[in-house]
C-alpha positions in Angstrom: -1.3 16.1 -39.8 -1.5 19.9 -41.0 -0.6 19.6 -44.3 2.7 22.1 -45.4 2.7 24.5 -47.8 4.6 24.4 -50.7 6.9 26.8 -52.8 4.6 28.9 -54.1 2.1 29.4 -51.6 5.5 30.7 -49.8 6.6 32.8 -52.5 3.0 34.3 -52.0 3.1 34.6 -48.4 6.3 36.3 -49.3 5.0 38.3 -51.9 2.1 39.8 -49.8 4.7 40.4 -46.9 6.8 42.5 -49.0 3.7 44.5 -50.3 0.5 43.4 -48.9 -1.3 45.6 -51.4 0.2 44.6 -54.5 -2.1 43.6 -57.4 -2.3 39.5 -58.4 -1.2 40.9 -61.8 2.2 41.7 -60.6 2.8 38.9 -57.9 2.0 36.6 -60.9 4.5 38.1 -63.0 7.3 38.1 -60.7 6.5 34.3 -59.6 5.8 33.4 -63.3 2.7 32.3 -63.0 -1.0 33.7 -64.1 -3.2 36.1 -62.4 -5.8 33.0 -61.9 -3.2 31.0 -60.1 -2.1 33.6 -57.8 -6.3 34.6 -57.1 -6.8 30.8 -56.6 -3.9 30.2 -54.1 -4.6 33.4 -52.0 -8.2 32.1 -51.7 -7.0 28.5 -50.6 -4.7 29.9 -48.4 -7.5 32.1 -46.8 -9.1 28.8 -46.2 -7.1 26.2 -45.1 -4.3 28.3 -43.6 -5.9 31.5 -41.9 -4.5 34.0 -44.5 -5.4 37.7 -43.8 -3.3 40.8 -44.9 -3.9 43.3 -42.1 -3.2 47.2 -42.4 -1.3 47.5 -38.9 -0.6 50.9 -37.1 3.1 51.0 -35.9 2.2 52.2 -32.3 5.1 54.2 -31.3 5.5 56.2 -34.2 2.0 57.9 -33.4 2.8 58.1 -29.9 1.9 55.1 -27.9 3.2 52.1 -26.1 3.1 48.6 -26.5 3.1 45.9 -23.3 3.7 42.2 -23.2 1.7 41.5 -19.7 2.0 38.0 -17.8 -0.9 36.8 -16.3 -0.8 33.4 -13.9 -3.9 31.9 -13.3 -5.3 29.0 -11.7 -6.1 26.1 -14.2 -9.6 27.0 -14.6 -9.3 30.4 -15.2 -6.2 30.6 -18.0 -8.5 29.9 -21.6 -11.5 31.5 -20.1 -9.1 34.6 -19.6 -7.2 34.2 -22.9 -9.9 34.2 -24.5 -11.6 37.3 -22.9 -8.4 39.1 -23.8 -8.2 38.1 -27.4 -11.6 39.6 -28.2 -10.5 43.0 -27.0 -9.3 45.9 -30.0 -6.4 46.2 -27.8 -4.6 43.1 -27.8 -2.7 41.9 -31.0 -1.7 39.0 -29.3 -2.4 36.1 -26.6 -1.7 32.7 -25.9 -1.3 30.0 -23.4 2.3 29.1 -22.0 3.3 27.2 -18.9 1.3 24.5 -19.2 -1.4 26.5 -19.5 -1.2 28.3 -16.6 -0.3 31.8 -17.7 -1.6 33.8 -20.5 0.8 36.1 -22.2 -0.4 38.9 -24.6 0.7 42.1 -25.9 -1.6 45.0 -25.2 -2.0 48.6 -27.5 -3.8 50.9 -25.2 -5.2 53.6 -27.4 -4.3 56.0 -24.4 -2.3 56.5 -20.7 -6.2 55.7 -18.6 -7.1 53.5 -20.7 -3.9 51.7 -19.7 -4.5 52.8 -16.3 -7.9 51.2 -16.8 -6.5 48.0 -17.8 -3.4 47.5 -16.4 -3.8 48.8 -12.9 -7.1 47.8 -12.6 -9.2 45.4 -14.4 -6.5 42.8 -14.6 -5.7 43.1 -11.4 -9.0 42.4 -10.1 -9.7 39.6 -12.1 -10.8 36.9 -10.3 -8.1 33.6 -9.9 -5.4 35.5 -11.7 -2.4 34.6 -8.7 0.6 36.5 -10.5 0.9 39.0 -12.8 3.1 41.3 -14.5 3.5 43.8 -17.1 6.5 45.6 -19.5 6.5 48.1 -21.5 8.3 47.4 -25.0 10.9 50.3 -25.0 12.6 49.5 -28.7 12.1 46.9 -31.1 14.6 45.1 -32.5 12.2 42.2 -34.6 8.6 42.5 -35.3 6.1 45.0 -36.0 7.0 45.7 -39.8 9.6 42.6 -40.0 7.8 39.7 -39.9 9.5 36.0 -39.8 8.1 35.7 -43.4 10.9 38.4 -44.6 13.1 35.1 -43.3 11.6 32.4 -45.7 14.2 32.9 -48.6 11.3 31.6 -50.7 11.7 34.4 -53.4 15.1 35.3 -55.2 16.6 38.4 -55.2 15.0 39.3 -58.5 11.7 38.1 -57.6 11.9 40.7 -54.1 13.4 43.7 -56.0 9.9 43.1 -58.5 7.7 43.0 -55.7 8.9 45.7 -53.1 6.5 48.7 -53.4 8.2 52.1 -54.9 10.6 54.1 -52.1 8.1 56.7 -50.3 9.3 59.9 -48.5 11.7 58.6 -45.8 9.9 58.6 -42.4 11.4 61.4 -40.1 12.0 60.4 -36.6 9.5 61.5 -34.0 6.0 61.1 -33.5 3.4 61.4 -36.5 0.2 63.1 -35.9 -3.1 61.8 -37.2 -6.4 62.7 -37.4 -9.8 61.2 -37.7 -9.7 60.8 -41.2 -6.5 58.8 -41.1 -7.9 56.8 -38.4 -10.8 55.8 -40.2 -8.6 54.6 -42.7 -6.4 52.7 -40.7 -9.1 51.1 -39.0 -10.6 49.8 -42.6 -7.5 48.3 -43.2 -6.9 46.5 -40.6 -10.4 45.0 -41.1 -8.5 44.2 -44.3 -4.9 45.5 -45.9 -6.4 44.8 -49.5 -9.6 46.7 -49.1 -10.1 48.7 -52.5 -9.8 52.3 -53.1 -13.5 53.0 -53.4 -14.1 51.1 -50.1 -11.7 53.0 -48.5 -13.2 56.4 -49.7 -16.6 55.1 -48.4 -14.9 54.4 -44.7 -13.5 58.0 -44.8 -15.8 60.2 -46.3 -13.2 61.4 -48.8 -12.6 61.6 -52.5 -10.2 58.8 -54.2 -7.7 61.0 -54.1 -7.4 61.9 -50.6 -7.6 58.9 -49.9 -4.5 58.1 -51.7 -2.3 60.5 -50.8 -3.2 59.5 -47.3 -2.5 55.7 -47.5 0.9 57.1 -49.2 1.6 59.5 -46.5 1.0 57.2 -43.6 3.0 54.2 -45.6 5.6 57.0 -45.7 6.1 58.2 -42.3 6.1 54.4 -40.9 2.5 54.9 -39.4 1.1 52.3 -41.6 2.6 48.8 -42.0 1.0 45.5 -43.5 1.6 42.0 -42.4 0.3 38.8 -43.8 -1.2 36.3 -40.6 -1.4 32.8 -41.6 -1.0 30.0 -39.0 2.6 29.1 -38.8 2.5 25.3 -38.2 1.4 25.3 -41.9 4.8 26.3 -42.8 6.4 23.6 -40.3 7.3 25.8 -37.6 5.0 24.1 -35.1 6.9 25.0 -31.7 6.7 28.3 -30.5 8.1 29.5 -27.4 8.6 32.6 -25.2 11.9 33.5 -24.3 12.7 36.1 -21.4 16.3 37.1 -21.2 18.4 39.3 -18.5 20.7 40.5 -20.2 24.1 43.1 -18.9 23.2 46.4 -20.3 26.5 46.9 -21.9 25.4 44.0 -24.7 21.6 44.6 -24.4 21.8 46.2 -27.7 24.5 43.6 -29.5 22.4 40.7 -28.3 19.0 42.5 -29.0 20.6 43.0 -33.0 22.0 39.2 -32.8 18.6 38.0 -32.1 16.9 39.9 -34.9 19.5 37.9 -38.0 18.2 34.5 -36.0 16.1 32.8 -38.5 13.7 31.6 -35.9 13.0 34.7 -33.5 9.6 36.7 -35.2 9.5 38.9 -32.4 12.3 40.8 -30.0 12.3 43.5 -28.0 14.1 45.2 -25.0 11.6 45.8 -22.2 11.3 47.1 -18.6 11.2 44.5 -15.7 13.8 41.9 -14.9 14.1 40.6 -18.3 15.4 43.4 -20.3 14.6 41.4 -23.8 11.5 39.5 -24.5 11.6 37.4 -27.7 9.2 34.8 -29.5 10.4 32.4 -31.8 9.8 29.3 -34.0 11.2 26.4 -34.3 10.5 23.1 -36.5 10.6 20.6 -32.7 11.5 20.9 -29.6 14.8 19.2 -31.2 15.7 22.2 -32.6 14.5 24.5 -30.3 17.0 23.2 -27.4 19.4 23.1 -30.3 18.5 27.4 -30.7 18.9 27.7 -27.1 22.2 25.7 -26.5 24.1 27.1 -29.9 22.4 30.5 -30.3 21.6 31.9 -27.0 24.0 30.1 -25.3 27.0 32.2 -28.0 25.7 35.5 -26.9 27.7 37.8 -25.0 26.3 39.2 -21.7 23.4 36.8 -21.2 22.6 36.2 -17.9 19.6 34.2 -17.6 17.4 32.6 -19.6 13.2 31.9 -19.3 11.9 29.7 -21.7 7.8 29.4 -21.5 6.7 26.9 -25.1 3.3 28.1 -26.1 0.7 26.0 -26.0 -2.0 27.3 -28.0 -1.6 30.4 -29.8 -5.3 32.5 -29.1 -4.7 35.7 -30.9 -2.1 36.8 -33.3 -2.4 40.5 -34.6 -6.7 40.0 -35.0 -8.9 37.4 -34.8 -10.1 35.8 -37.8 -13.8 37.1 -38.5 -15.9 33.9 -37.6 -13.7 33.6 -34.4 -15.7 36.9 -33.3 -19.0 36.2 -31.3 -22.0 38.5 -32.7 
């Protein structure tokens, strides 16, 4: 039985979603605790329950697109897939659903052909894949930034106003413009969201203070975002399903908002295709998941249908853990 964590290691998962760069120092003082405990909890959840802070670029403010892409395989084919998928730098997430039948990830492309590239054509061509389709994520209404964790209650109010970081220059709407340098530094941080200051000038070739102002500039304009991975059973949400929903236009946006104040949705988005909202959510059995679906869903206005896929094993969630990695 996966043992469940308990109030502090919460209030730390917490802590570290809130600000995943904040020193032990000040987590400890807010939870009242010492610097030790905090050091020695952050390593024991690094252990036993996949903790990892990871500096995560918000695609569409720098001008790309994000797709959830379905892909139904015969039964020899799924892991062997999933798993081929998961290893590449453009997927943040993949997992079995459908008994195992159909892999489900979200893909980054970096750039219009290299979605071409995989989208059009390598997926495509893959052998025993029977079905597949793909939508692009046209506005988010839970995820990227929000993370289920923001959901916990496990800090008070005092506790959260201690720990958020200091305002930064409100992000202006449109598309923000990096460069190599940035990129550099946004790929060392999602290596690792904690990675020091001096490690960081190493990565970019810049002074300490250039690097700085950079991380405060891309924190800033909503380019840069952290978010704690841990594996989510260890907090007793061990059923985690898909959900595909048709939903009238008119109330695609009132049921998008709706699902975002749902304690157990961590991810939902209106999308092209069929389903006009994709969501993924957790629940604590498949008890309370049919209970989500009959009182939740089932209140909305302007639902039409509903597609309910449970995962079955969850391959990939925003990067694999180091020693998952082959050499």
């Amino acid at each position: 039985m996966t043992p469940s964590l308990d109030q502090l290691d919460l209030q730390l998962l917490q802590a570290l979603q809130l600000d995943g760069r904040a020193p032990f120092s000040r987590i400890a003082a807010a939870l009242g605790v010492s610097d030790q405990t905090v050091a020695r909890r952050f390593r024991r959840l690094q252990t036993q329950a996949g903790l990892r802070v990871l500096g995560m670029t918000d695609e569409s403010r720098v001008g790309r697109s994000n797709w959830i892409v379905r892909l139904r395989c015969t039964p020899d084919m799924s892991e062997r897939l999933a798993d081929a998928l998961a290893r590449r730098p453009d997927t943040s997430y993949v997992a079995l659903i459908s008994g195992g039948s159909e892999v489900v990830c979200e893909i980054r492309p970096r750039s219009r052909a290299a979605r071409d590239e995989l989208l059009l054509g390598r997926l495509q061509r893959t052998p025993r894949v029977i079905g597949f389709s793909a939508h692009c994520l046209l506005h988010r209404f839970y995820g990227g930034p929000l993370r289920w964790l923001q959901k916990a209650n496990a800090l008070s109010a005092e506790q959260e106003a201690a720990l958020r970081p200091a305002p930064l220059d409100a992000a202006a709407p449109g598309t923000v413009t990096v460069d190599d340098t940035d990129e550099a530094l946004l790929a060392a941080l999602f290596r690792d969201g904690r990675t020091g200051l001096a490690d960081l000038q190493r990565a970019c070739g810049q002074s300490e203070d250039v690097v700085r102002r950079r991380l405060d500039r891309l924190r800033g304009n909503g380019a840069l975002y952290f978010a704690v991975q841990y594996l989510p059973e260890h907090v007793g949400r061990e059923i985690g399903a898909m959900l595909w929903l048709t939903v009238a236009p008119s109330a695609l946006a009132a049921a998008g908002h709706a699902l975002a104040e749902h304690a157990e949705v961590e991810f939902a988005a209106a999308a092209t295709g069929q389903a006009n909202i994709i969501a993924a959510v957790r629940c604590r059995g498949t008890e309370e998941l049919y209970a989500y679906l009959n009182d939740k869903i089932g209140a909305l206005d302007g639902i039409r249908t509903v597609e309910t896929a449970l995962m079955l094993r969850q391959i990939k969630q925003l990067a694999l853990a180091p020693a998952a990695v082959p050499d």
